[in-house]
C-alpha positions as CSV (number, residue, x, y, z in Angstrom):
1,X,188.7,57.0,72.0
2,X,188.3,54.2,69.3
3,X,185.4,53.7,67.2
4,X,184.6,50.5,69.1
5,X,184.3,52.3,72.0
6,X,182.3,55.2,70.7
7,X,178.5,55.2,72.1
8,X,175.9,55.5,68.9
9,X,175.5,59.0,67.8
10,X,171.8,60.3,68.8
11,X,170.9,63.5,66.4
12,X,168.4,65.9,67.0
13,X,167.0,68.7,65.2
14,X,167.2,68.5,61.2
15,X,169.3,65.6,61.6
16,X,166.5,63.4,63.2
17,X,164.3,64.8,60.6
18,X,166.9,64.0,57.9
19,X,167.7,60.6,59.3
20,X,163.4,60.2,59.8
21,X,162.9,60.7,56.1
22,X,165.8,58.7,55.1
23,X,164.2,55.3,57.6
24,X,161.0,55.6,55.7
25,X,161.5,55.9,52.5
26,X,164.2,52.8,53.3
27,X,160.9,50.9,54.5
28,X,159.0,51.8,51.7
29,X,161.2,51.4,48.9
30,X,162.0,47.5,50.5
31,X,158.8,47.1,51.1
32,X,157.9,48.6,47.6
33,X,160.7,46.3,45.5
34,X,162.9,44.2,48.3
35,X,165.7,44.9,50.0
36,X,168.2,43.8,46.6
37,X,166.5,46.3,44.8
38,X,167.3,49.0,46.5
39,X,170.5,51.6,45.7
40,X,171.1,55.2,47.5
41,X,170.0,57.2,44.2
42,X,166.3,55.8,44.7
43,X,166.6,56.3,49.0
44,X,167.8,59.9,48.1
45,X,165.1,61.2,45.8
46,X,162.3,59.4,47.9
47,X,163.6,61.4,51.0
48,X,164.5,64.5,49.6
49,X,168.0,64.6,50.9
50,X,171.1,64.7,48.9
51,X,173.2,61.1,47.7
52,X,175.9,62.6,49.1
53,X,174.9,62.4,52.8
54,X,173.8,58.7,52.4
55,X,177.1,58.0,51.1
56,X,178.8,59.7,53.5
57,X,176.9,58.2,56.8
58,X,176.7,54.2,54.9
59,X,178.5,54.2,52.2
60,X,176.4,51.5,50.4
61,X,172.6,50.4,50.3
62,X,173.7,47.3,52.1
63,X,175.2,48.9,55.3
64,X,172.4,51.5,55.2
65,X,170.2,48.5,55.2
66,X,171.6,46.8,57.6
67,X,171.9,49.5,60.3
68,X,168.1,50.3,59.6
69,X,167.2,46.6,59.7
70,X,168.6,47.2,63.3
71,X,167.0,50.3,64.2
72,X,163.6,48.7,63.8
73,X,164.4,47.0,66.9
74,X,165.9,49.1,69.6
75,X,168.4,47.4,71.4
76,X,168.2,49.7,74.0
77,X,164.6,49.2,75.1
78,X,164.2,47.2,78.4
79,X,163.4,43.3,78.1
80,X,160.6,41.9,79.8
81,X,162.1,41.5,83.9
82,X,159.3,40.4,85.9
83,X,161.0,37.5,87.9
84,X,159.8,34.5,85.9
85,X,162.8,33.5,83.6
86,X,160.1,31.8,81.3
87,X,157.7,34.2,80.7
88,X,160.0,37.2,80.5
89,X,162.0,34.6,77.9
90,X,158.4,33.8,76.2
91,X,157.5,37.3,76.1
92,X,160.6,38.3,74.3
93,X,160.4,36.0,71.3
94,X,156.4,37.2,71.3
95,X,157.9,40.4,71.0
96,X,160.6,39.1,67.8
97,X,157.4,37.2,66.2
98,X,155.3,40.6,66.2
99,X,158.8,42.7,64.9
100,X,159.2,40.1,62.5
101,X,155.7,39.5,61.2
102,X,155.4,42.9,59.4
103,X,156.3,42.4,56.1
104,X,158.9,45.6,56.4
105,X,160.9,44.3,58.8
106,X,161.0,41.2,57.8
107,X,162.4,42.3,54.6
108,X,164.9,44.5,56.2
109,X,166.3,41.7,58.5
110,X,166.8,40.0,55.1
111,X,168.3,42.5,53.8
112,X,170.4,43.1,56.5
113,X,171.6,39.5,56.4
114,X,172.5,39.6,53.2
115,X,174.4,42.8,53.4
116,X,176.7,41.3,56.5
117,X,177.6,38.5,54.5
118,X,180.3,36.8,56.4
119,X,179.8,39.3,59.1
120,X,177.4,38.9,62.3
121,X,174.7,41.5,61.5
122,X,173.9,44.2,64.1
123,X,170.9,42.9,64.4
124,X,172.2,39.4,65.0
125,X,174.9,40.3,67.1
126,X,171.7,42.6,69.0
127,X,169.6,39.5,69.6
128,X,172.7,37.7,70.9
129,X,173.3,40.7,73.5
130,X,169.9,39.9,75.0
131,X,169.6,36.3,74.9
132,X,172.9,36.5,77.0
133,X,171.1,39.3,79.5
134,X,168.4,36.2,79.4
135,X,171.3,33.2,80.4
136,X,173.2,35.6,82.8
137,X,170.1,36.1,84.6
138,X,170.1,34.2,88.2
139,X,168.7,30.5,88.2
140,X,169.3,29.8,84.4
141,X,170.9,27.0,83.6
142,X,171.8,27.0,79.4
143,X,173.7,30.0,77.5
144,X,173.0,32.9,75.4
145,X,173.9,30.5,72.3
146,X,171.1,28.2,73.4
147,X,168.6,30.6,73.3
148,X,169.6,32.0,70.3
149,X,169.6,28.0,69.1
150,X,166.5,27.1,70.6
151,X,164.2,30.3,70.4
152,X,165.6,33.1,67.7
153,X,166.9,30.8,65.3
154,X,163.4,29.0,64.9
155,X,162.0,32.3,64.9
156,X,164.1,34.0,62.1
157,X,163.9,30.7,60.1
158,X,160.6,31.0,59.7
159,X,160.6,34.7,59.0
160,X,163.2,33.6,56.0
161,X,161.9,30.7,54.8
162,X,158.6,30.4,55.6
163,X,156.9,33.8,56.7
164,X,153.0,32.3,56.0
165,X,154.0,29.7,59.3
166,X,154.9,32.6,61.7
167,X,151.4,33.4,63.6
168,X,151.6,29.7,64.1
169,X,154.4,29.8,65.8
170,X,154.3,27.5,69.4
171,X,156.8,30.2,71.2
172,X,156.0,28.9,74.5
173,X,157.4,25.2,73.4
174,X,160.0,26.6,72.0
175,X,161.1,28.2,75.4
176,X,160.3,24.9,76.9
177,X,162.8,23.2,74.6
178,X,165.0,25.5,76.2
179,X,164.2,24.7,79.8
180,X,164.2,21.3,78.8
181,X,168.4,21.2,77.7
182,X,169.0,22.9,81.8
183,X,167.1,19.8,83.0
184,X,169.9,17.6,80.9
185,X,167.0,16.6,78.8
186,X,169.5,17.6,75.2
């Protein structure tokens, strides 16, 4: 089997408490001195564990980063399914605005941008998996890509750039927007 193919490892038993202590003293180290900041030595005497492990499951701070940045936000939990494309929709990016709006994982999502570089983050590559779920759903009429251009890229913009302008988010105009471009409208 080929490590594309291989389903995510779940761990149990000191593992999960291993991999627990490692998560939070990730957040609070990020949230402590930002995501740049942060090297394996520092996540490794916060948790308790050896350097060696964290090296040996990430290999870096970035890719330990960036896979937390995405654990914050299971990709397995269900999305909103009640019948009506734009409030399920709208009730998603609620759900990104309330991720995003703690200062944590806001700071992880940065640093898990950064530490794709080139690369699609998980995360990214996560939010794209579900926009398409939303586009693939019966009656809509616009792509995954225009979701993720109309509704998550507004979304994480302001979660970059301008964090203070998040609460004041409009989410249900920008899920309009998007209902606007399957009415032709651009």
């Amino acid at each position: 089997m080929s490590a594309e193919a291989s389903p995510r490892r779940r761990t149990g038993g000191r593992s999960a408490m291993v991999l627990a202590s490692i998560r939070k003293a990730v957040e609070e180290l990020v949230a402590e001195r930002g995501s740049d900041a942060v090297t394996i030595p520092m996540v490794a005497e916060r948790a308790g564990v050896n350097h060696s492990s964290i090296y040996r499951r990430w290999g870096d701070a970035r890719t330990m980063i960036n896979d937390l940045a995405t654990y914050r936000l299971d990709p397995e939990r269900p999305l909103p399914e009640t019948g009506d494309l734009r409030a399920d929709i709208t009730s998603w990016a609620q759900e990104l605005v309330r991720h995003y709006g703690t200062p944590v994982n806001a700071a992880l999502l940065r640093g898990g941008a950064a530490a794709a570089g080139e690369s699609e983050s998980d995360c990214l590559r996560d939010r794209r998996a579900e926009a398409a779920s939303f586009a693939a759903r019966h009656g809509a009429a616009f792509s995954g890509d225009d979701v993720i251009d109309r509704v998550v890229a507004p979304i994480i913009y302001r979660v970059i750039f301008l964090p203070w302008t998040l609460p004041g988010l409009d989410i249900p105009a920008l899920v309009d927007s998007l209902r606007e471009r399957e009415r032709g409208g651009g």
